[in-house]
C-alpha positions as CSV (number, residue, x, y, z in Angstrom):
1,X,51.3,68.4,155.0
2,X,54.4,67.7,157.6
3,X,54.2,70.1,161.0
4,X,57.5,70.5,160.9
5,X,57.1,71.5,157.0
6,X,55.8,75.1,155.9
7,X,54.3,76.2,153.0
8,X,52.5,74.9,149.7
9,X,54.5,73.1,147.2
10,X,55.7,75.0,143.8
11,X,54.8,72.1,141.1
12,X,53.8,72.7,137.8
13,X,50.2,73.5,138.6
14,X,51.5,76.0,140.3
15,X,53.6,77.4,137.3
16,X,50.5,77.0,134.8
17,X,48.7,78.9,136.9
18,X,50.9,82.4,136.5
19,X,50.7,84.4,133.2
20,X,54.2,84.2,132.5
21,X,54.2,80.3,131.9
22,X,50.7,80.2,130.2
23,X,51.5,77.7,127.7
24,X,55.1,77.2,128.1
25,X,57.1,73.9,128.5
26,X,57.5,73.7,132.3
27,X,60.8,72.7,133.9
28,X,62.7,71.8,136.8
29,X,64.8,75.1,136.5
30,X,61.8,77.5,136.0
31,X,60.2,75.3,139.2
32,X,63.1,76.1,140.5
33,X,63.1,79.6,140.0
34,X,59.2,80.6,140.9
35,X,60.5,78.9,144.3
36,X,63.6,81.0,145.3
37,X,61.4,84.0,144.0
38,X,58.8,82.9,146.2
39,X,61.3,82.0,149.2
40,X,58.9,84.3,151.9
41,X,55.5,84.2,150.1
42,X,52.2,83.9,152.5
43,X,54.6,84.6,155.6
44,X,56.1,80.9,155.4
45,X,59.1,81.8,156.6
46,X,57.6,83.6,159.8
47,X,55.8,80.6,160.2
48,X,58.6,78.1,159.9
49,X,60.8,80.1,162.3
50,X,57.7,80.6,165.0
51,X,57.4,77.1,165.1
52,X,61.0,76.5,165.6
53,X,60.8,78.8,168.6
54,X,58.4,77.4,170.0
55,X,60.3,74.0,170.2
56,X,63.1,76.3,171.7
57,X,60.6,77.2,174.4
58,X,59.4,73.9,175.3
59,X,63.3,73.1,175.2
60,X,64.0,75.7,177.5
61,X,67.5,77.0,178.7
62,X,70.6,75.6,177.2
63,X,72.6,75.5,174.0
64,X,70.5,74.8,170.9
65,X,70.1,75.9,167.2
66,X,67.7,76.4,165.5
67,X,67.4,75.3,162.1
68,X,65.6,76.4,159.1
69,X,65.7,74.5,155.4
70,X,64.7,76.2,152.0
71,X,64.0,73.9,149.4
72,X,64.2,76.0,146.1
73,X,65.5,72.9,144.1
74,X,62.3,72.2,141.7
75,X,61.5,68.7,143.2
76,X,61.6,67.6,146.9
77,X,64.0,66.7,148.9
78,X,64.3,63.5,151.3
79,X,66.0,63.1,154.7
80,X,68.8,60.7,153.9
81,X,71.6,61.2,157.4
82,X,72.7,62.9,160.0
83,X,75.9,63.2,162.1
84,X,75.9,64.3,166.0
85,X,79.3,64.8,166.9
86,X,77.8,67.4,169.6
87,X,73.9,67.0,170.8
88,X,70.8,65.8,169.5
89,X,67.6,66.3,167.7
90,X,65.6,67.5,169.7
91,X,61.8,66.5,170.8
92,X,60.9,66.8,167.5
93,X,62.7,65.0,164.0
94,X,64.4,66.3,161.0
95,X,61.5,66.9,157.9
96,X,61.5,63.6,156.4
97,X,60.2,65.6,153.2
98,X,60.4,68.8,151.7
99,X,59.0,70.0,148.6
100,X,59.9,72.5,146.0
101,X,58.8,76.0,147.6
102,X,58.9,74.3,151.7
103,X,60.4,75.0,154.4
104,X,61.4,72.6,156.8
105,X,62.3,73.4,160.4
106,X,63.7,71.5,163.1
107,X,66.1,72.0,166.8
108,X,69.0,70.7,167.8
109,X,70.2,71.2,171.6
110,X,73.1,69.9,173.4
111,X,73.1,67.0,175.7
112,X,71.7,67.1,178.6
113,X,74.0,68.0,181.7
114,X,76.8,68.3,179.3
115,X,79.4,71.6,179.4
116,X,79.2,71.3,175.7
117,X,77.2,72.3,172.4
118,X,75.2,71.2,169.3
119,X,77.6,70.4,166.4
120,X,75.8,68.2,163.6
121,X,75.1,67.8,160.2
122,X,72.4,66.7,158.4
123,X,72.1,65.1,154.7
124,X,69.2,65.6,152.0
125,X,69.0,64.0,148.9
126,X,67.8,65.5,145.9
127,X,68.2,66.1,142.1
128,X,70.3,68.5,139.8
129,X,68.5,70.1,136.8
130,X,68.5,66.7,135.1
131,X,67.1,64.8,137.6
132,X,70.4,63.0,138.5
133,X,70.6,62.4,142.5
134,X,73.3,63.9,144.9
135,X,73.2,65.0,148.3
136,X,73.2,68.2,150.0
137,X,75.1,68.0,153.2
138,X,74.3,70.6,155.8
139,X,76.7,71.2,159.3
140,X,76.4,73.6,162.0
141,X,78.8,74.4,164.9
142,X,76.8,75.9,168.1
143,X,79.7,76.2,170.9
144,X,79.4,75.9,174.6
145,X,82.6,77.8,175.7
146,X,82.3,81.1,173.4
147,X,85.5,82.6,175.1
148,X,87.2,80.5,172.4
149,X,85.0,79.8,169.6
150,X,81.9,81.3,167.8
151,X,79.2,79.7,165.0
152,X,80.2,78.6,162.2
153,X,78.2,76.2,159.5
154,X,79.6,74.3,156.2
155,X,77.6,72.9,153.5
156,X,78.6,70.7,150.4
157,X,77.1,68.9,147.4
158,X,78.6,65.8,146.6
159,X,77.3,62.3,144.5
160,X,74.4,59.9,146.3
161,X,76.6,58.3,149.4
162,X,79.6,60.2,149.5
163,X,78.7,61.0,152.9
164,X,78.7,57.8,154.3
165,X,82.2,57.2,153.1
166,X,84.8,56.3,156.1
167,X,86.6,59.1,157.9
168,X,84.5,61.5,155.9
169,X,83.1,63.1,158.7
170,X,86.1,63.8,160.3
171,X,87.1,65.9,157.0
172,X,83.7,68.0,157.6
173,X,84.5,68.3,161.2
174,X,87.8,70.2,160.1
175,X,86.4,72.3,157.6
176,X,83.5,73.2,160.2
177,X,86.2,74.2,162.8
178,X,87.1,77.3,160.8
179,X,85.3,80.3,161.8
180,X,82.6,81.3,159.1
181,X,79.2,82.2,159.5
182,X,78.8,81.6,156.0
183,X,79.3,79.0,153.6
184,X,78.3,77.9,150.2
185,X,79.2,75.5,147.4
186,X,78.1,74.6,144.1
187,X,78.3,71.1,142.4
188,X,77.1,70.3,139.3
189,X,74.7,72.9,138.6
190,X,73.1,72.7,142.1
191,X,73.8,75.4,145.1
192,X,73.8,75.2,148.9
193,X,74.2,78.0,151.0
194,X,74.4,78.8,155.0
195,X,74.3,81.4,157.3
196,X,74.4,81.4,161.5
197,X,73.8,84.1,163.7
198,X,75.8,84.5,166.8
199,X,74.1,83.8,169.5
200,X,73.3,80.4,172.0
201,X,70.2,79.6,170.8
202,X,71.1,80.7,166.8
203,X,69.2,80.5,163.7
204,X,71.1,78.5,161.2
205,X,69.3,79.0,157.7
206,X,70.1,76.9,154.6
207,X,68.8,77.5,151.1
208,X,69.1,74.6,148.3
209,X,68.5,75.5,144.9
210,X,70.0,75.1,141.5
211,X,72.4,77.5,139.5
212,X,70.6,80.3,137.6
213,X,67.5,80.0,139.3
């Protein structure tokens, strides 16, 4: 398993394994399910956002978010883009993978000797409950000057690609502009929400999962 990943993947073995699906037909929707249920089982999520602080540490001072990924989708996930319009990764890279019942956890911080912030967005593809491909597109807004703006994230689910169409970034830059600390879409059976907190160093957490789960 991933360091940057947390947590054991929910597969069918895992399903077969629990009374309730003891000789049932096993799905993506029910693997779905067992991991939203499952969402902060064996203290994964304490362990995905301790490591995520500890990259803050090594960071140090300075504008930086800190970003935590729930896959509760019933198949994993893959690292597909990413837009910087403020900042960068930081020392360590996106989760290339996440499975079904993972978290993944990753920083972004601003640029170096910059009077500015992290605002980026990153892209996962996946499946919807019939296995058809789209991508979940994540975006966070981290400000420098917070006289005049505060966090605010935006998420959508579109068709494989539709985020490297031309000038689409621009559209998600102007959605992400509006102050919410919360945001969530659905598309074709699948679901995508975010929170921020409000803070310089935030945690931004995304969940990805599937409708009815």
């Amino acid at each position: 398993m991933a360091y940057n990943v947390f947590g054991n993947p929910i597969t069918n073995e895992t399903l077969e394994g629990m009374p309730e699906y003891a000789g049932k037909t096993i799905g993506k929707l029910d693997r779905a399910r067992v991991a939203l249920n499952m969402k902060n089982a064996a203290e994964k999520d304490f362990n995905a956002r301790t490591h995520v602080e500890k990259l803050k540490e090594q960071y140090g001072d300075g504008v930086s978010t800190l970003c935590l990924v729930y896959n509760a989708t019933g198949d994993t996930i893959t690292y597909s883009d990413k837009k910087d319009w403020l900042g960068h990764i930081g020392k360590a890279p996106f989760a290339a993978l996440i499975a079904n019942g993972q978290w993944g956890a990753f920083l972004h911080v601003k640029t170096a000797g910059d009077a500015s912030g992290s605002t980026a967005a990153v892209v996962y593809r996946g499946t919807d409950k019939n296995g058809t491909e789209c991508d979940w597109m994540l975006s966070w807004s981290n400000p420098w000057d917070r006289t005049k703006w505060d966090n605010t994230v935006y998420t959508e689910i579109r068709e494989p690609g539709h985020f490297e169409k031309g000038g689409i970034w621009d559209v998600i830059y102007n959605f992400l502009c509006q102050t919410r600390p919360y945001s969530k879409d659905t598309w074709n059976g699948c679901v995508s929400i975010m929170s921020t907190g409000s803070d310089t160093s935030a945690i931004v957490e995304a969940i990805l999962t599937l409708e009815n789960a």
